[in-house]
Structure formats: C-alpha cells, structure tokens
N, CA, C and O atoms as CSV, one atom per row, in Angstrom:
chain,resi,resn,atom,element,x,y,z
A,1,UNK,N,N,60.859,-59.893,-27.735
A,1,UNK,CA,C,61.695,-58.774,-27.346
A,1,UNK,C,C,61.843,-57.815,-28.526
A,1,UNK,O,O,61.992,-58.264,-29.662
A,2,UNK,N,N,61.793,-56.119,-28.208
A,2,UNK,CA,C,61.657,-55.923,-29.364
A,2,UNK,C,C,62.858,-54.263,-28.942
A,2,UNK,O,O,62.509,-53.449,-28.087
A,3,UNK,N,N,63.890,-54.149,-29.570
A,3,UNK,CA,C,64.892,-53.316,-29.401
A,3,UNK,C,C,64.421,-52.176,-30.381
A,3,UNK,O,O,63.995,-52.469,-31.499
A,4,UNK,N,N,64.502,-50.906,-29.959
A,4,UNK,CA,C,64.303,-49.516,-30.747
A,4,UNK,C,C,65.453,-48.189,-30.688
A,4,UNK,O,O,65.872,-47.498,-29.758
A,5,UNK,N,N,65.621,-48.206,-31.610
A,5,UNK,CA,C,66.786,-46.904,-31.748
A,5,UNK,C,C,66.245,-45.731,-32.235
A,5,UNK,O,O,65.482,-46.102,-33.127
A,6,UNK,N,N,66.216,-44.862,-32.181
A,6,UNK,CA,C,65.904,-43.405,-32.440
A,6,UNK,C,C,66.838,-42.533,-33.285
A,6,UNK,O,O,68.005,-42.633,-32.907
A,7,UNK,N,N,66.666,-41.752,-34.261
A,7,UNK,CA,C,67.661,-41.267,-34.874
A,7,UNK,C,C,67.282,-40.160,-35.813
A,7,UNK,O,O,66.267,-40.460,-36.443
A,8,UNK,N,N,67.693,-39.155,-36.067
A,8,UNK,CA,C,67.371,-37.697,-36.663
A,8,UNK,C,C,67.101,-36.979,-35.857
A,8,UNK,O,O,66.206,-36.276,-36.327
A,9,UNK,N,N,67.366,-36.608,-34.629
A,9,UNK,CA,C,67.098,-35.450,-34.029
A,9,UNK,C,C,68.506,-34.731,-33.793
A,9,UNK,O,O,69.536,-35.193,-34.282
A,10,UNK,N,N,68.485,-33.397,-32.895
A,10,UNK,CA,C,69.545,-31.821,-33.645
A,10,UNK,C,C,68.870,-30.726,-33.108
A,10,UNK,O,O,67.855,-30.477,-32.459
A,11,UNK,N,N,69.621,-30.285,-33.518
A,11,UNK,CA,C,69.218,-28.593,-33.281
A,11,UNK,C,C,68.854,-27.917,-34.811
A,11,UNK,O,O,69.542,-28.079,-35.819
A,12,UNK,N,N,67.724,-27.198,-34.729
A,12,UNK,CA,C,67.039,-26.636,-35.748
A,12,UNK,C,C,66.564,-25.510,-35.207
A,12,UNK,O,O,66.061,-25.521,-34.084
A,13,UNK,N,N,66.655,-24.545,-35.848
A,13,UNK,CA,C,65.596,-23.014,-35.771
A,13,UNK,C,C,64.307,-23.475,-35.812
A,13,UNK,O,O,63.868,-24.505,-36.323
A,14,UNK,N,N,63.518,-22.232,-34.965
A,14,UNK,CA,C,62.112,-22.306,-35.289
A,14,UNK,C,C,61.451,-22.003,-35.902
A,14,UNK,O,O,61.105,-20.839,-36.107
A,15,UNK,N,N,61.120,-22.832,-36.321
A,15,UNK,CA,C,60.189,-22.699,-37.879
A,15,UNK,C,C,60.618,-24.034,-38.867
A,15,UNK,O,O,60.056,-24.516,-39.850
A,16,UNK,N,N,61.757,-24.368,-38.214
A,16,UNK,CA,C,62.315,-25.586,-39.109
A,16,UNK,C,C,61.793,-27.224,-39.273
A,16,UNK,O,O,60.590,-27.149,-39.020
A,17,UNK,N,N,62.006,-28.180,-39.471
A,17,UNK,CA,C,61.727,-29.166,-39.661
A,17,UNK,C,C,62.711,-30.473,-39.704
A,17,UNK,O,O,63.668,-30.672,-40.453
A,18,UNK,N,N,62.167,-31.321,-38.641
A,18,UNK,CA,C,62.714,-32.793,-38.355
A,18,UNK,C,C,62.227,-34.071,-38.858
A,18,UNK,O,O,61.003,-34.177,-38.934
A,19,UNK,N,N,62.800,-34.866,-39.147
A,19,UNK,CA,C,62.132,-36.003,-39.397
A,19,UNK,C,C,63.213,-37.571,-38.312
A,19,UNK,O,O,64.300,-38.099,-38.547
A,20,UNK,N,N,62.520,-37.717,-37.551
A,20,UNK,CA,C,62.871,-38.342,-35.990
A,20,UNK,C,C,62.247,-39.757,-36.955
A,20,UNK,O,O,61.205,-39.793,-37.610
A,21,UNK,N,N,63.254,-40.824,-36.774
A,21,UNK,CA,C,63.068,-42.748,-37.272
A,21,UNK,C,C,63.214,-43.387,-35.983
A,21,UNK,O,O,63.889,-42.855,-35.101
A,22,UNK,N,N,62.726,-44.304,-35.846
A,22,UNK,CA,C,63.209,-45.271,-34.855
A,22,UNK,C,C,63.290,-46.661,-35.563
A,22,UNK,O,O,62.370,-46.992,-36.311
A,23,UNK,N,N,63.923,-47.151,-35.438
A,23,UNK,CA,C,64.364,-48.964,-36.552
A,23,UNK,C,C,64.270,-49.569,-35.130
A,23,UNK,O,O,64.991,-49.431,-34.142
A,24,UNK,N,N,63.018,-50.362,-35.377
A,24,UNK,CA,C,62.828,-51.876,-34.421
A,24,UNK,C,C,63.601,-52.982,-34.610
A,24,UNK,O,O,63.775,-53.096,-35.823
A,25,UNK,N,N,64.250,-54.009,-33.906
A,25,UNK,CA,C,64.300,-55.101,-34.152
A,25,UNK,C,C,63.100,-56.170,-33.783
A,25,UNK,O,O,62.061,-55.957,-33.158
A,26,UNK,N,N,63.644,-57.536,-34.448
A,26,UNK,CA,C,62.512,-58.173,-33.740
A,26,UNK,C,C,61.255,-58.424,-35.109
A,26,UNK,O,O,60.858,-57.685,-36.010
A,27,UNK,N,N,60.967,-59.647,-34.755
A,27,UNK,CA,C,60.163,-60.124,-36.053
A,27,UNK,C,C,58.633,-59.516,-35.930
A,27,UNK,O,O,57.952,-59.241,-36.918
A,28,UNK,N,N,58.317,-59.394,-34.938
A,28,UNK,CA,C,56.672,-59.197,-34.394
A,28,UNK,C,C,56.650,-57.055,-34.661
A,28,UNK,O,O,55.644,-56.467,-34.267
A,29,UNK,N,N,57.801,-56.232,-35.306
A,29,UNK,CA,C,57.448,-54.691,-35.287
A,29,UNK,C,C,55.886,-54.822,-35.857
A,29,UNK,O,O,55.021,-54.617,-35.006
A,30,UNK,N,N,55.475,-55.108,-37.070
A,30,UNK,CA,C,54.567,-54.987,-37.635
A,30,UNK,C,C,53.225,-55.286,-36.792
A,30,UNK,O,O,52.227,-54.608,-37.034
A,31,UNK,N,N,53.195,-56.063,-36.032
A,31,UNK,CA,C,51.981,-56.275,-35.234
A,31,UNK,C,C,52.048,-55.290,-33.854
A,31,UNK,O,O,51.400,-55.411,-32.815
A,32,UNK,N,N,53.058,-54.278,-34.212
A,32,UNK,CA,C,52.836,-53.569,-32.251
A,32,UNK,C,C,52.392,-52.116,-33.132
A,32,UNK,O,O,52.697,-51.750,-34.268
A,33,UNK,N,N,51.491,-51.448,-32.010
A,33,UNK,CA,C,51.272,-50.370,-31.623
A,33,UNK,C,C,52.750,-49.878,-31.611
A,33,UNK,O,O,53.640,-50.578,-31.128
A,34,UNK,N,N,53.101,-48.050,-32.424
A,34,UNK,CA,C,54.095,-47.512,-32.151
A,34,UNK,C,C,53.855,-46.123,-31.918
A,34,UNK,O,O,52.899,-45.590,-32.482
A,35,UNK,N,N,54.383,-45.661,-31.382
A,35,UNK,CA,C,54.183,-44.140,-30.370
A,35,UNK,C,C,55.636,-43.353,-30.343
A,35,UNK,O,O,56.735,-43.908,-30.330
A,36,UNK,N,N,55.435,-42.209,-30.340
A,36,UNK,CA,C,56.283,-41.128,-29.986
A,36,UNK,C,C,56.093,-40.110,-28.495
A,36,UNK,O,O,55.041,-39.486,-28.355
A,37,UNK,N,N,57.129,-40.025,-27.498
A,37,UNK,CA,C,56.492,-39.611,-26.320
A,37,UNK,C,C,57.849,-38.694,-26.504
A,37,UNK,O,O,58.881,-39.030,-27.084
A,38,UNK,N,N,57.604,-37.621,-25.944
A,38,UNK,CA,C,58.561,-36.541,-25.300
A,38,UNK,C,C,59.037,-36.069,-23.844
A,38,UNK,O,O,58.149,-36.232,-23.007
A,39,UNK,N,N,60.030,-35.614,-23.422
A,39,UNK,CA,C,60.530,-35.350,-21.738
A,39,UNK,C,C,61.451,-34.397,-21.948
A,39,UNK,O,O,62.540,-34.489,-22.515
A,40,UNK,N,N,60.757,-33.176,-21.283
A,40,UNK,CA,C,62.081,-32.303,-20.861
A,40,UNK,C,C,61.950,-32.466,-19.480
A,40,UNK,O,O,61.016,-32.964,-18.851
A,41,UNK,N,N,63.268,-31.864,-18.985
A,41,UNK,CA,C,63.935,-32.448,-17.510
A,41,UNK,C,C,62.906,-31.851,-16.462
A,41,UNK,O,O,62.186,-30.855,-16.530
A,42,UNK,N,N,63.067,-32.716,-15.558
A,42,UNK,CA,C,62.345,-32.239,-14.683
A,42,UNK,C,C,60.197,-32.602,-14.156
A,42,UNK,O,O,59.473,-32.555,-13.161
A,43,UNK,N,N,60.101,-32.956,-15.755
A,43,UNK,CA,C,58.687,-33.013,-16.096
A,43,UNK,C,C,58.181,-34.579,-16.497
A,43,UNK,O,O,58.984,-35.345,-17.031
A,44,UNK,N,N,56.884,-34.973,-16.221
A,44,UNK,CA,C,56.576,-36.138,-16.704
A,44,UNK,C,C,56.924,-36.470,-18.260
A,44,UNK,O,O,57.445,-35.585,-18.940
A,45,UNK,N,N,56.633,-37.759,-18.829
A,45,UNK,CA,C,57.115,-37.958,-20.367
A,45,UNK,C,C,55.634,-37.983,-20.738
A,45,UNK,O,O,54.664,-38.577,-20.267
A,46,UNK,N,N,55.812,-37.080,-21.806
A,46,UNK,CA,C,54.085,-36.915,-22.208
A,46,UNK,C,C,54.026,-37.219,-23.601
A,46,UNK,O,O,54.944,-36.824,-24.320
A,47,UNK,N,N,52.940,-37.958,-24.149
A,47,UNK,CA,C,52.244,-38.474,-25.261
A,47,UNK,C,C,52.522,-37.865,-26.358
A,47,UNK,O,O,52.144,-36.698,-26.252
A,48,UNK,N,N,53.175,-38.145,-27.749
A,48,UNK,CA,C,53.081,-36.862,-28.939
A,48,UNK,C,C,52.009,-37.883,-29.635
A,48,UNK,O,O,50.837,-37.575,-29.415
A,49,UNK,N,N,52.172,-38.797,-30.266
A,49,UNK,CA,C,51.683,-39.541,-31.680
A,49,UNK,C,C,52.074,-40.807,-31.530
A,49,UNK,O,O,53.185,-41.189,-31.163
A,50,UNK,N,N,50.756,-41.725,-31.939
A,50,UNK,CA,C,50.932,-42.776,-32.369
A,50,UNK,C,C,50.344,-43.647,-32.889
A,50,UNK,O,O,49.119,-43.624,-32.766
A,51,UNK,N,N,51.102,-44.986,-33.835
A,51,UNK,CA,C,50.074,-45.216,-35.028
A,51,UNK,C,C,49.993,-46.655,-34.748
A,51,UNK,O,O,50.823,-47.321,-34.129
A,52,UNK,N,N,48.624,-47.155,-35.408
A,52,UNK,CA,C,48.210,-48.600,-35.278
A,52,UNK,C,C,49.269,-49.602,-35.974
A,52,UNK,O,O,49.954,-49.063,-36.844
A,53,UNK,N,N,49.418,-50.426,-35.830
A,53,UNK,CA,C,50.073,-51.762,-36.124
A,53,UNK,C,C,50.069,-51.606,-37.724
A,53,UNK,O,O,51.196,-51.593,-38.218
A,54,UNK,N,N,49.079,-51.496,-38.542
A,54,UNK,CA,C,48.697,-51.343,-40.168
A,54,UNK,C,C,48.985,-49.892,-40.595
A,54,UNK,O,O,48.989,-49.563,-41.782
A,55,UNK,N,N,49.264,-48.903,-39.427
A,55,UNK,CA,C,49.151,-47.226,-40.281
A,55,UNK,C,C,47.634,-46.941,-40.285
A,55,UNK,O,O,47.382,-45.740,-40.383
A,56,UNK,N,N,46.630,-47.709,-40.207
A,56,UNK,CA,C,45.276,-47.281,-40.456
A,56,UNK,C,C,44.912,-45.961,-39.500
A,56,UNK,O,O,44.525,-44.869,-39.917
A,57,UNK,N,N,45.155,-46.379,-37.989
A,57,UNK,CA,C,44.896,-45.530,-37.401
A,57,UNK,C,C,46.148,-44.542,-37.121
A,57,UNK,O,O,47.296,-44.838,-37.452
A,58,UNK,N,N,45.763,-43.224,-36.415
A,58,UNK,CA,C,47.091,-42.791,-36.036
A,58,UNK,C,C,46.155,-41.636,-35.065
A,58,UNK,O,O,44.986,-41.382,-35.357
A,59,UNK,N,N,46.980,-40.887,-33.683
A,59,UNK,CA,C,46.559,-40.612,-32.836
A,59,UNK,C,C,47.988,-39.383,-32.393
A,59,UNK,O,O,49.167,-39.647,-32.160
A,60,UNK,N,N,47.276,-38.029,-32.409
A,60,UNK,CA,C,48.095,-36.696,-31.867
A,60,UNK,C,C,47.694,-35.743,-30.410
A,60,UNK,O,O,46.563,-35.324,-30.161
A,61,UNK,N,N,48.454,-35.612,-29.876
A,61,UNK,CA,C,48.490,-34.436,-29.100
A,61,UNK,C,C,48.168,-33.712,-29.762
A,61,UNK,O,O,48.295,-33.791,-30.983
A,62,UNK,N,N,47.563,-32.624,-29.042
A,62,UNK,CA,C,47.059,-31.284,-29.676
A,62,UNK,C,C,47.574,-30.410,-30.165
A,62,UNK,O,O,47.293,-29.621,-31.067
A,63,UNK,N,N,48.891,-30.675,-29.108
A,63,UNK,CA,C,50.037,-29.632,-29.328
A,63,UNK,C,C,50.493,-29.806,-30.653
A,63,UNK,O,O,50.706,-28.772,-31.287
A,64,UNK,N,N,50.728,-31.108,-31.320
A,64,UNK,CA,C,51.467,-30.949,-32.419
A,64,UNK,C,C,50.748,-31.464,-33.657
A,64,UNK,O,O,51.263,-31.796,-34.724
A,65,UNK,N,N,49.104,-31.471,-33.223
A,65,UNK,CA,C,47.788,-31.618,-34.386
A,65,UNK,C,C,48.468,-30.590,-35.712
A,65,UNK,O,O,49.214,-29.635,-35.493
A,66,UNK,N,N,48.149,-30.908,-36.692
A,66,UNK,CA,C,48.827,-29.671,-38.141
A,66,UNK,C,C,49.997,-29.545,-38.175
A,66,UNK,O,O,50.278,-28.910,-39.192
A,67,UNK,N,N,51.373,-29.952,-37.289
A,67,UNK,CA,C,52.565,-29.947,-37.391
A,67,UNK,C,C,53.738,-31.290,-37.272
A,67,UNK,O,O,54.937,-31.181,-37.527
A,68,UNK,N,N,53.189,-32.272,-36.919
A,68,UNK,CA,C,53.460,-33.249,-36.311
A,68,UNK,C,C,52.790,-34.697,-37.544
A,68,UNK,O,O,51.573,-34.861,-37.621
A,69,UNK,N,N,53.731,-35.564,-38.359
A,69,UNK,CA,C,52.894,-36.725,-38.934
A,69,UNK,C,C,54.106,-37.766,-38.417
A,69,UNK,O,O,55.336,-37.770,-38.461
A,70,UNK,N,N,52.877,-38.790,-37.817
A,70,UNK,CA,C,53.538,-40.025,-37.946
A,70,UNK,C,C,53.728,-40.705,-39.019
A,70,UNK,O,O,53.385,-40.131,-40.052
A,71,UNK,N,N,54.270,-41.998,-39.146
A,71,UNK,CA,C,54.177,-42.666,-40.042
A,71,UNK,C,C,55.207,-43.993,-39.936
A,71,UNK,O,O,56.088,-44.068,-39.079
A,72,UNK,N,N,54.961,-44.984,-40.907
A,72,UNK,CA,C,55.368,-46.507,-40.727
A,72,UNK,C,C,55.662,-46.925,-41.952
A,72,UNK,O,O,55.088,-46.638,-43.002
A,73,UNK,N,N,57.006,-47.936,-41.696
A,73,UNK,CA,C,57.066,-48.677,-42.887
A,73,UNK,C,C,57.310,-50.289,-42.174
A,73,UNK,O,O,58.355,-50.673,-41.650
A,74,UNK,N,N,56.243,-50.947,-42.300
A,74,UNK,CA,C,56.502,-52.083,-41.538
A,74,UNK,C,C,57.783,-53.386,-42.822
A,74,UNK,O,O,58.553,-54.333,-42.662
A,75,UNK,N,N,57.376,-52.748,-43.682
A,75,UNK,CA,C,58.991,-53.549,-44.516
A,75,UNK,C,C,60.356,-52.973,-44.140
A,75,UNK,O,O,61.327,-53.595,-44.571
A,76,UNK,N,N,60.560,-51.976,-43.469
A,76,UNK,CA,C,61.624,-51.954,-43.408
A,76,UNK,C,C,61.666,-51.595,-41.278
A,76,UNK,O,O,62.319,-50.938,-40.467
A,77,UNK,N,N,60.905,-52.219,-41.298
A,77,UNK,CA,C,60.938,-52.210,-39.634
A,77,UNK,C,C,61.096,-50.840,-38.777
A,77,UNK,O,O,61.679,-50.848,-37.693
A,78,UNK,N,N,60.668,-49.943,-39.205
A,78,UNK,CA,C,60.863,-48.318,-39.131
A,78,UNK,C,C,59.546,-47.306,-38.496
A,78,UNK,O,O,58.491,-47.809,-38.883
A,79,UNK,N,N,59.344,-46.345,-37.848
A,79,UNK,CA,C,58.232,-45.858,-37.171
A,79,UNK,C,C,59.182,-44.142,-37.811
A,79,UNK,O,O,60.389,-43.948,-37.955
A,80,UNK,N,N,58.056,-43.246,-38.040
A,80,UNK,CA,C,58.597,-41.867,-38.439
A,80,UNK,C,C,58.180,-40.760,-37.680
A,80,UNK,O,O,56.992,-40.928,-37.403
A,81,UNK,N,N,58.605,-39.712,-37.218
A,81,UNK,CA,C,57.979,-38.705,-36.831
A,81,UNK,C,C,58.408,-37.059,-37.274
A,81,UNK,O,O,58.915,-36.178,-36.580
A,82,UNK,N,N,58.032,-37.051,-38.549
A,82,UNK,CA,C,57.837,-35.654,-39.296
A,82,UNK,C,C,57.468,-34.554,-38.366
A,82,UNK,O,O,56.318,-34.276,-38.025
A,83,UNK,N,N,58.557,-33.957,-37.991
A,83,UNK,CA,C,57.713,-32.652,-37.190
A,83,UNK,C,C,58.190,-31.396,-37.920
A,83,UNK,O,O,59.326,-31.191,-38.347
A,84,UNK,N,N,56.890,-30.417,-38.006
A,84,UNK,CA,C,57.431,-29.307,-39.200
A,84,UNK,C,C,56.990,-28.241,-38.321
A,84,UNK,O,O,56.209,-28.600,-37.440
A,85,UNK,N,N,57.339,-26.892,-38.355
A,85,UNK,CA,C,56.902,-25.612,-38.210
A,85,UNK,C,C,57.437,-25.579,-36.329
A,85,UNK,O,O,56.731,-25.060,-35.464
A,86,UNK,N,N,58.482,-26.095,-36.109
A,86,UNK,CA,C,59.163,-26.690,-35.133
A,86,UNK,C,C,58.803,-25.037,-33.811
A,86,UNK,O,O,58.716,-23.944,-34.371
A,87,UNK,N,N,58.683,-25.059,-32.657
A,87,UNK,CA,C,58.836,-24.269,-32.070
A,87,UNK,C,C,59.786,-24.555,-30.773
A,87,UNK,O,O,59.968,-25.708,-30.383
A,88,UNK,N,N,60.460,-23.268,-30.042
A,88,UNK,CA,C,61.077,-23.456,-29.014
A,88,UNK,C,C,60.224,-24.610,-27.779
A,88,UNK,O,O,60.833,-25.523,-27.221
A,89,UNK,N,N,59.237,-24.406,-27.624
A,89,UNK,CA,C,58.465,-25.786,-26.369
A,89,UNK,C,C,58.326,-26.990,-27.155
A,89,UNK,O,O,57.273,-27.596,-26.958
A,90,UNK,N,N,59.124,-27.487,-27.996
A,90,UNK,CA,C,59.367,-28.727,-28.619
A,90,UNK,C,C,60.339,-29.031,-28.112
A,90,UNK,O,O,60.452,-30.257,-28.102
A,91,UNK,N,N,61.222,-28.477,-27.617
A,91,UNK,CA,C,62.587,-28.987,-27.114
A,91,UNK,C,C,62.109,-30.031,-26.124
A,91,UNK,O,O,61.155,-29.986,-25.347
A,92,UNK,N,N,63.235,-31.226,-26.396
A,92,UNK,CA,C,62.705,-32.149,-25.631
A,92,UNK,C,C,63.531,-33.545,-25.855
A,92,UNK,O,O,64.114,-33.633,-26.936
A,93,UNK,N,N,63.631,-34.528,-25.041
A,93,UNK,CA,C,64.259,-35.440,-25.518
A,93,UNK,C,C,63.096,-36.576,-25.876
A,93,UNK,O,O,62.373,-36.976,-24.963
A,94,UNK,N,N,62.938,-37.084,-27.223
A,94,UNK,CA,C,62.159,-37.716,-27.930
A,94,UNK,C,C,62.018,-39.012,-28.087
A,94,UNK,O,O,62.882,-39.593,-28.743
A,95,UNK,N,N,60.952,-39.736,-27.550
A,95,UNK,CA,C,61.460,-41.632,-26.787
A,95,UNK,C,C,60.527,-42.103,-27.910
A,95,UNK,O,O,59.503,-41.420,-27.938
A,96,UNK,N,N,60.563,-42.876,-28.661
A,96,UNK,CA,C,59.901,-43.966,-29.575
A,96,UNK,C,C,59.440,-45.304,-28.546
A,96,UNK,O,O,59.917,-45.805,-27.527
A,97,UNK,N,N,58.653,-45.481,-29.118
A,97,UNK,CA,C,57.422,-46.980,-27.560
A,97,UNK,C,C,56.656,-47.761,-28.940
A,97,UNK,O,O,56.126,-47.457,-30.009
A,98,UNK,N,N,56.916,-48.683,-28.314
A,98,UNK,CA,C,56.165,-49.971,-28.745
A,98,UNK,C,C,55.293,-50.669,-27.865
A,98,UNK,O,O,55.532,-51.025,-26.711
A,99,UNK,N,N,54.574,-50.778,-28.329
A,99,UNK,CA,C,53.458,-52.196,-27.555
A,99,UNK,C,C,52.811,-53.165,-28.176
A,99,UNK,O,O,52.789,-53.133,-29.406
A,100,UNK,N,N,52.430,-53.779,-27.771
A,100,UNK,CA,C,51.726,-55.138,-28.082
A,100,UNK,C,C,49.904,-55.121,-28.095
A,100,UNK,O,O,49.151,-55.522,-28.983
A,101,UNK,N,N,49.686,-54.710,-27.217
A,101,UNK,CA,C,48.379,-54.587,-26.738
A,101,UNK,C,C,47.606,-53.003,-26.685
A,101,UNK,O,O,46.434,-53.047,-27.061
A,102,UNK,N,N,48.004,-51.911,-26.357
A,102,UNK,CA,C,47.543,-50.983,-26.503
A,102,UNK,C,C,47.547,-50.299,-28.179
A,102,UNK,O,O,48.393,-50.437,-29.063
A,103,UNK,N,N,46.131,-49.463,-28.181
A,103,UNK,CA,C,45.768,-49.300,-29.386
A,103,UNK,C,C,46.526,-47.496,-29.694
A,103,UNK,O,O,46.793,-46.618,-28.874
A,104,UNK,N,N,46.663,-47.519,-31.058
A,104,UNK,CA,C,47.073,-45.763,-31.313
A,104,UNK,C,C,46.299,-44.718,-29.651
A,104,UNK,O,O,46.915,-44.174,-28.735
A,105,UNK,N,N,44.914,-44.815,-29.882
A,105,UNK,CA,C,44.177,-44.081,-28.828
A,105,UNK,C,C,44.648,-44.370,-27.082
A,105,UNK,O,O,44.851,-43.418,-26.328
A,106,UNK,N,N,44.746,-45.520,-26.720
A,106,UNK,CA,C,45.235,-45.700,-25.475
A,106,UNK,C,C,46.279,-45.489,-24.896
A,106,UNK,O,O,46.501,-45.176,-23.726
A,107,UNK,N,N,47.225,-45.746,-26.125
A,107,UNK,CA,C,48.608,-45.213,-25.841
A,107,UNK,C,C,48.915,-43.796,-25.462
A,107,UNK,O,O,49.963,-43.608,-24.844
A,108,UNK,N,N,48.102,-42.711,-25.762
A,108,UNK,CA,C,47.935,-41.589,-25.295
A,108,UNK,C,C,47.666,-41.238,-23.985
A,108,UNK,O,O,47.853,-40.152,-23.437
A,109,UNK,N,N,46.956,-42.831,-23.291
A,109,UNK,CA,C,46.582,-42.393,-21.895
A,109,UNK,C,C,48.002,-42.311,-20.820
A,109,UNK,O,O,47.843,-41.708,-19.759
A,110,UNK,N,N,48.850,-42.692,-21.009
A,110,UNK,CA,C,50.028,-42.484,-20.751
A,110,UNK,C,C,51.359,-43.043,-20.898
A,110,UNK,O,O,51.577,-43.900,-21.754
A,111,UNK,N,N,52.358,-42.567,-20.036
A,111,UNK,CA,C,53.411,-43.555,-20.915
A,111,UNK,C,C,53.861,-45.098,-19.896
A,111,UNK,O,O,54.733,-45.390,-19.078
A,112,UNK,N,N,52.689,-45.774,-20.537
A,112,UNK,CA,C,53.263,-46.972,-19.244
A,112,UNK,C,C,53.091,-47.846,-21.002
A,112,UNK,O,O,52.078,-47.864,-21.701
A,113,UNK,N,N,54.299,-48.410,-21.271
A,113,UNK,CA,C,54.088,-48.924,-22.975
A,113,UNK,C,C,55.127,-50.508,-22.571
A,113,UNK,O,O,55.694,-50.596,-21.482
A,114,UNK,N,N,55.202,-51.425,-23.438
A,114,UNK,CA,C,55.810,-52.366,-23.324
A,114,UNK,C,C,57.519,-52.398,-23.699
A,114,UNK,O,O,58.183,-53.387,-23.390
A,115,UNK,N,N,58.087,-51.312,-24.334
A,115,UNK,CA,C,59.280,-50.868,-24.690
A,115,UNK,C,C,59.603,-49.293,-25.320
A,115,UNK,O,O,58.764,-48.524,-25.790
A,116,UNK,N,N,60.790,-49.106,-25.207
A,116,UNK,CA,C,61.027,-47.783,-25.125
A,116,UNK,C,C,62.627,-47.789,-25.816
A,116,UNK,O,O,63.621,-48.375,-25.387
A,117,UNK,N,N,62.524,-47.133,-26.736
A,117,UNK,CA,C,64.108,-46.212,-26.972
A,117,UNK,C,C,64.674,-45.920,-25.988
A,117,UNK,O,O,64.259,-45.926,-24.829
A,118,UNK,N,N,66.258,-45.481,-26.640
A,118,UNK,CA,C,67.053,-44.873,-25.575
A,118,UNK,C,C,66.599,-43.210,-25.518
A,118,UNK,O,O,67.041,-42.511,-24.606
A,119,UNK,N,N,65.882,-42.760,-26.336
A,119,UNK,CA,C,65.625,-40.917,-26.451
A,119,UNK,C,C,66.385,-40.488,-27.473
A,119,UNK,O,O,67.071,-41.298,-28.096
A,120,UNK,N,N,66.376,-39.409,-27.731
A,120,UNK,CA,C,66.991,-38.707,-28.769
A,120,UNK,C,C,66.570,-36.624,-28.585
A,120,UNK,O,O,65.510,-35.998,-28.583
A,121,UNK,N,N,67.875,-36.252,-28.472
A,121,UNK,CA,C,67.906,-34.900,-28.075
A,121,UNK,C,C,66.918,-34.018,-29.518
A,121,UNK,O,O,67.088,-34.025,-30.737
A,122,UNK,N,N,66.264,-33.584,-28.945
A,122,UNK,CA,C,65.846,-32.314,-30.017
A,122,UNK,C,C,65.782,-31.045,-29.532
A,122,UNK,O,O,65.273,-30.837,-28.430
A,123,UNK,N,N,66.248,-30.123,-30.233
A,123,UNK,CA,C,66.779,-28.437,-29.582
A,123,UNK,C,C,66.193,-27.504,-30.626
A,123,UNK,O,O,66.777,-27.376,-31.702
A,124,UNK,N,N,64.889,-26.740,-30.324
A,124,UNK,CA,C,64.745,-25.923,-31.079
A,124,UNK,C,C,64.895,-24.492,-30.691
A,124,UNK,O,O,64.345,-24.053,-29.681
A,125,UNK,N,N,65.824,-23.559,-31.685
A,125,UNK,CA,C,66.049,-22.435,-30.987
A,125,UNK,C,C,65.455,-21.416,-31.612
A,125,UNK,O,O,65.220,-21.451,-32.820
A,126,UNK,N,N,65.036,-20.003,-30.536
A,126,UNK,CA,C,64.393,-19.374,-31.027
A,126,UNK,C,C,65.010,-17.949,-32.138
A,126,UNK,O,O,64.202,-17.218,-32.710
C-alpha cells in the first residue's frame, strides 16, 4: 500500500514558477514508477511527467517539454515537479500516481495507475 500527499501548489503569475512534492509512504516508493497527471473540471486527467523507479528515465508531455522537470529523491521518499515559465492553461488540479508495473513511457498512455494523491490546486493568472 502506498499513500501520497501532494504539496506546493498556489496561485502564481504567469511567467512564475512552482515546485509541486508529493511524500510517499510505504517501504516499496523506490521501486514504483512516479508520475504527475493534471484535471481541470469538466475534462479528462491528462498525463504531465513521469520518472522511472532509479530517475534514469523520465517522460513529458509536450505541453510542458522545456518548462516542466521531474525529479526524485528515493531517500527521502519524495517525487518533484518543477514547473517554470508557468502559463494561464496550466491551471489545474495536480494528482501525483504511483505504480508498480508501468514504465516512465507507459504511464503516459493514460491515467489508469496503481495509486493516486488527493490533487493539489494550481492557479495561474494572467
């Protein structure tokens, strides 16, 4: 079982910059696939980033290719999502996913993942 919290997101101008954590519990973080997915209302939850079990690999939407870094600290049980040069269609509420079995690349194919955050509001204004 593996519990995820989400934390650093706000309201920021555009042009500004977030840095979105999620802290896993659970002894096995280091061996899962971790991902960042986004949802504004109304719309499916769609794919941002996500990185292999080691950090080796890591995997972006297009949308946020050059603005957007994941990143991991498997010692301190933690998944990151650096987003810089922030624009208004970022707004969104921001879900952190774990899995077991799917790789950085697959996890992109959609959001069917083995666990999920509660979300976390992000508001960028123009």
């Amino acid at each position: 079982q593996v519990q995820l919290v989400e934390s650093g997101g706000g309201l920021v101008q555009a042009g500004g910059s977030l840095r979105l954590s999620c802290a896993a519990s659970g002894r096995t973080f280091s061996t899962y696939t971790m991902g960042w997915f986004r949802q504004v209302s109304g719309k499916e939850r769609e794919f941002v980033a996500a990185i292999s079990w080691n950090g080796g690999s890591t995997n972006y939407a297009e949308f946020v290719k050059g603005r957007f870094t994941i990143s991991r600290d498997n010692a301190k049980n933690t998944v990151y999502l650096q987003m810089n040069s922030l624009k208004p269609e970022d707004t969104a509420v921001y879900y952190c996913a774990a899995d077991p079995v799917r790789t950085a690349q697959t996890m992109a194919l959609g959001p069917i993942v083995g666990y999920w955050g509660q979300g976390i509001q992000v508001t960028v204004s123009s």
